[in-house]
N, C-alpha and C positions, 0 to 999 in steps of 0.2 A: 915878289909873290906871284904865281900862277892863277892865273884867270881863268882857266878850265874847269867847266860844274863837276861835284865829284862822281857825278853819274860816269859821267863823259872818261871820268880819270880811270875807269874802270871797265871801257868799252863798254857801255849799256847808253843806250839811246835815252836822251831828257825826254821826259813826259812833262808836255806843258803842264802849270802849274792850276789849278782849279780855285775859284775862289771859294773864301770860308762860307759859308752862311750863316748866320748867327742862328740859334735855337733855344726857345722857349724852354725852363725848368720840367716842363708837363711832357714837351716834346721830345726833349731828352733821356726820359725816364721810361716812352712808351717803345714796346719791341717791335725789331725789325721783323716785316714778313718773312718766313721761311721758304723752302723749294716746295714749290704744290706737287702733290704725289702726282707719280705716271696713272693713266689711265687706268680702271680695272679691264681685264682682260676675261671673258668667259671660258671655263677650261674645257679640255678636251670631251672629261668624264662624263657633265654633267650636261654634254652635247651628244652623248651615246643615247642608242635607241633602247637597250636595254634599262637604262635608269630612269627615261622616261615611261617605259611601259609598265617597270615596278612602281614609278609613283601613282601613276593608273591602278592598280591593283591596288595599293596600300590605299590609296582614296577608296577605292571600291568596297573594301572590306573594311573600312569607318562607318561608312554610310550606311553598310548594311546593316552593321551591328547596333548602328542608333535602332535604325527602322524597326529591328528586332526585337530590341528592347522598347522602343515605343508598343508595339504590338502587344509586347508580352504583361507589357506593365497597363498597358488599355483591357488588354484580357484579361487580365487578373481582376483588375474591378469590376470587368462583366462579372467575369465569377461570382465574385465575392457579393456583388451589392444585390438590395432589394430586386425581387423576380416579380413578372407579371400579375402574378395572381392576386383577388381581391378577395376571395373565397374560398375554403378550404376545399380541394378536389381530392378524390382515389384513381390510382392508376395499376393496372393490370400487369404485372412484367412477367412472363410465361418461361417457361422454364429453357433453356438453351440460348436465349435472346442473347445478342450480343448489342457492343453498347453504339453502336452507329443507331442502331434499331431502336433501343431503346431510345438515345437521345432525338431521334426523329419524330418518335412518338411523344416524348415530350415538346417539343416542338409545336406537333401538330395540336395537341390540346391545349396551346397559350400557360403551360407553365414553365418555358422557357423561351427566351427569346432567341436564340441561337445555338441553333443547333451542333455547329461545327465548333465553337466558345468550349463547348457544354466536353464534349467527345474527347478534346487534345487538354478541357483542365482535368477530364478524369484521368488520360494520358500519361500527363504530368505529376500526378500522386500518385502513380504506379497503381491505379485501379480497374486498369481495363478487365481483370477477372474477377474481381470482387466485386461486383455489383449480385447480389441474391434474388433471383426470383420470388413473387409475391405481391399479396395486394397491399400496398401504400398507400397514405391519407397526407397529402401534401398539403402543408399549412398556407394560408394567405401570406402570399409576399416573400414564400423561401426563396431562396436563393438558390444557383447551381451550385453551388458548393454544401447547402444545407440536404439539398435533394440527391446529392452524391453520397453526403455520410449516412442519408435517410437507408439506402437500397444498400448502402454497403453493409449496415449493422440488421438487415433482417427484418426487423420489425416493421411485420403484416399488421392490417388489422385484421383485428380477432372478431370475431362473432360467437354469440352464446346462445344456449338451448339449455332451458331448464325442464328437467323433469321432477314436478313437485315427491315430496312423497305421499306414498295411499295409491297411486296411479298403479294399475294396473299391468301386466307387462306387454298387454296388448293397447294398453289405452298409450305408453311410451310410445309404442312404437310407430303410432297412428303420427306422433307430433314430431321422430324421427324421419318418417316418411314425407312429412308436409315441409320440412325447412328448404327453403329455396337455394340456400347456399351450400348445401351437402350435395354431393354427384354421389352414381352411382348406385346399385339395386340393394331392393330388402333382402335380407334372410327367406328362404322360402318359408321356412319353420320357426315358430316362437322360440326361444329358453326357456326353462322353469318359471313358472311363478313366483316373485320374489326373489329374484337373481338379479337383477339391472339395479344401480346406483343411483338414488333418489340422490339429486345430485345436480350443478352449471357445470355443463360442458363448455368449456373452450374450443376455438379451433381457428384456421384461416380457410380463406374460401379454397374451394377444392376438396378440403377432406372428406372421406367417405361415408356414407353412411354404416358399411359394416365398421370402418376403421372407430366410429364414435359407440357403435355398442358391443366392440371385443372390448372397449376403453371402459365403459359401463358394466360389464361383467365382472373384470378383473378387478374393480373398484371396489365393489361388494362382496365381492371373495374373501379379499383382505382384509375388509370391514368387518364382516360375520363373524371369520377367525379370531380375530384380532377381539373383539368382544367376547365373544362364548370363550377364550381363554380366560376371563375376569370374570365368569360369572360365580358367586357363589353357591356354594355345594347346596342339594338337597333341593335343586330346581325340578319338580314334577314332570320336566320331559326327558326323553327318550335317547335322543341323538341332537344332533346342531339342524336337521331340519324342522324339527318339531320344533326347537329354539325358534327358527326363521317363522314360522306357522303362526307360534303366540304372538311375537314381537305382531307380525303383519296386524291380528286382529286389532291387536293394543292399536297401532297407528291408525287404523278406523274408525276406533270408538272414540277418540277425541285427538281435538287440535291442536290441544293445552299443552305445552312440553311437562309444566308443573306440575299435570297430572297425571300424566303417563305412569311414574311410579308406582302412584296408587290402585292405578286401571289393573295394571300388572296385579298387585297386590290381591287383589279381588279375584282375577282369573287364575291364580297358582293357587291362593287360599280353597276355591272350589274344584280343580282339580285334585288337590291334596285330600279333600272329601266327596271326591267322587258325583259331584255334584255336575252337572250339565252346565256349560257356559252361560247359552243362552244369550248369543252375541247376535243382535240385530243383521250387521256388515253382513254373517256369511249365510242370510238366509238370501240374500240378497245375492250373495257372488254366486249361492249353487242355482238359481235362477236364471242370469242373465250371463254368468260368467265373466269375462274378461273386458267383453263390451261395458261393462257397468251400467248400473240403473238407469230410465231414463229421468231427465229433471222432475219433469211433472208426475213422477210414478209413487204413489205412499206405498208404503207395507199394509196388506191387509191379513186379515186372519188366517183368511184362506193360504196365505204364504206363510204363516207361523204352524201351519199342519201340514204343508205338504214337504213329505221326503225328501230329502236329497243326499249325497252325502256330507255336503255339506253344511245342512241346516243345525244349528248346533243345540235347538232347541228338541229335536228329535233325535238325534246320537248322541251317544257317551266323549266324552274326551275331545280332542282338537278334529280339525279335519281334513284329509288327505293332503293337502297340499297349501301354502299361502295363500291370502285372497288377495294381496296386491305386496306393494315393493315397498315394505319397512325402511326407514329411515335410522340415523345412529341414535339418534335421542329414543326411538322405543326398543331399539334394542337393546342401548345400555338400561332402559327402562324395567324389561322383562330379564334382564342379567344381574340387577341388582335390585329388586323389586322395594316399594317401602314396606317396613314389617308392620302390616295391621290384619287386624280380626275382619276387615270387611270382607261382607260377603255378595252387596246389591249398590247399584247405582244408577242416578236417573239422572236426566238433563234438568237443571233449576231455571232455564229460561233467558240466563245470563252469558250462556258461549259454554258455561262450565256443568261441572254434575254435584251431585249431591250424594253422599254414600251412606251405607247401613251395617249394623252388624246385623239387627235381625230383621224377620220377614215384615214383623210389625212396624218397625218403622220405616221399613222402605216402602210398603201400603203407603203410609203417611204420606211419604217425599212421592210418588206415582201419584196421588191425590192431588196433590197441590200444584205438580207437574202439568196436570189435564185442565187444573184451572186456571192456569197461565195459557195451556193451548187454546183455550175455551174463548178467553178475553182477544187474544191475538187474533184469532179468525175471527170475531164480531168486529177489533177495529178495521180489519183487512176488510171484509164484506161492509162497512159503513163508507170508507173510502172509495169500494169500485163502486159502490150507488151513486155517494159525491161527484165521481168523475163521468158517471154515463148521466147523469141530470143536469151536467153543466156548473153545475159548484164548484164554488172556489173554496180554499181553509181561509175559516175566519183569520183576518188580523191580528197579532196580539195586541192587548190591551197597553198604549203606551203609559 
């Protein structure tokens, strides 16, 4: 037998022989380490100068667009939230104003805090030309956003001018002349008598004063017509001015809407008999005219006889022209008169009158009329004694 290892038999050099180690079940079973990866290597690319300056950029353009939207979204709730103010203010915005201006001006009156806020949120709703000239009432605490929809929908405040009716068309015009919020001259020349619209004017600041009594004419235009189309047949005047004429007196001789018909009633009944009016009001208006009486001035006799053309107690029939500006309630009053036989009426003492068919009893109500005057001026005259003697009104009796 050959004693050559079979390494050896085989030309392959012996490998000393290693001894066994014994090993644990646990160590046995646990794995052998692997080959640790090659080192990582930086590549070429992401060593280029261009990849580095794109990542510059692309950071660049993050950052900004946070920032942006932090801004955007900080300015929004400027917008949005509660505004300076504690008090309701007015603000002026004049016509051609653009909105830097405007919102500087807001600004500068503490009802906004920020002006530039104010300028790029109107910007941003696409409102730079909608904003409307006019005066605005800016509520406590709006907001720029509330004060934006404010100016964009228009809404001035309004101011009002009432001309009662009975007013004269000079006594209107007196109170057209004196409003502080109308610009702009009078008429050199009145209108008719009884042509201006007892009637509140609206308006915003600026408008003019002819603009507010072309508005008052044409109102009464249409009023006039628009009634004397309704009036029923067999009215004792003439034309639609003699209409206007009666109505006017009707509206002087009482306050009472409820009794305008009847006032009418009286006056058509006596011209239908030929009968003299006999209206207090126009001895009055051919007197002093358009100025109107003064407060303290009674009617005396002497003005129940003296001429005018006016005086209705000395001509026939109505008289030249209206004595002041009828209202729609005595128009439609003398348009549709109530149907009664009266022919006389007297104040009862109470705001209202008291009416008659005949002479004799309106004696009666004129009698009883004078001693109500009678009583009135005794308490008037005990009072101003009262008051110049230093007296007090008694106590009522508790």
């Amino acid at each position: 037998m050959s004693t050559t290892p079979p390494d050896a038999e085989f030309g392959r050099p012996s490998e000393p022989s290693k001894p066994i180690i014994p090993k644990s079940a646990s160590e046995a079973l646990r794995p052998e380490a692997g080959t640790p990866p090659p080192p990582r290597r930086r590549s070429r690319a992401s060593r280029n100068q261009f990849i580095v300056f794109l990542n510059f950029v692309v950071s660049s353009v993050v950052l900004v667009v946070l920032a942006a939207s932090a801004a955007v979204y900080f300015g929004k709730l400027e917008f949005d939230g509660p505004g300076p103010t504690t008090v309701a203010q007015t603000i002026l915005v004049k016509p051609n104003t653009g909105v830097q201006e405007i919102a500087d001006q807001l600004e500068r009156r503490g009802l906004i805090r920020d002006a530039r806020i104010f300028r790029l949120g109107v910007r941003a709703y696409g409102n730079d030309a909608a904003l409307k000239a006019g005066e605005y009432e800016i509520k406590a605490g709006a907001s720029m956003r509330d004060v934006m929809e404010l100016l964009k929908s228009g809404k001035s405040v309004m101011y009002s001018l009432t001309i009662p009716e009975g007013l004269t068309v000079e006594q209107a015009f007196q109170r057209i002349a004196e409003h502080d919020v109308l610009v702009g001259d009078m008429p050199t020349e009145l209108p008719p008598e009884g042509s201006l619209a007892a009637d509140t004017q609206r308006f915003t600041r600026g408008a003019t004063r002819q603009q507010i009594i072309d508005k008052m004419l044409a109102h009464q235009k249409r009023l006039v017509e628009e009634v004397w189309e309704r009036r029923v047949p067999g009215l004792p005047v003439a034309d639609i001015n003699e209409f206007v004429t009666l109505a006017s007196i009707v509206e002087k001789e009482t306050g009472r809407a409820d009794e305008r018909p009847r006032v009418a009633s009286v006056f058509i009944n006596r011209l239908k008999k030929k009968m003299r009016l006999q209206s207090d009001p126009t001895i009055l208006y051919g007197l002093f005219g358009g100025k109107g009486r003064p407060a303290d001035r009674p009617i005396y006799q002497s003005d129940i006889d003296k001429p005018t053309p006016y005086n209705t107690y000395q001509i026939n029939g109505l008289p030249p022209t209206p004595i002041a500006n009828p209202g729609r309630a005595a128009l439609e009053a003398v348009a549709n008169p109530s149907q009664t036989d009266d022919l006389y009426f007297v104040a009862d003492g109470t705001g209202g009158h008291v009416f008659a068919k005949t002479l004799d009893e309106h004696n009666t109500n004129v009698a009883r009329w004078r001693a109500v005057q009678k009583k009135q001026a005794e308490e008037a005259a005990k009072a101003a004694a009262e008051q110049q003697n230093g007296e007090q009104p008694a106590s009522p009796v508790q």
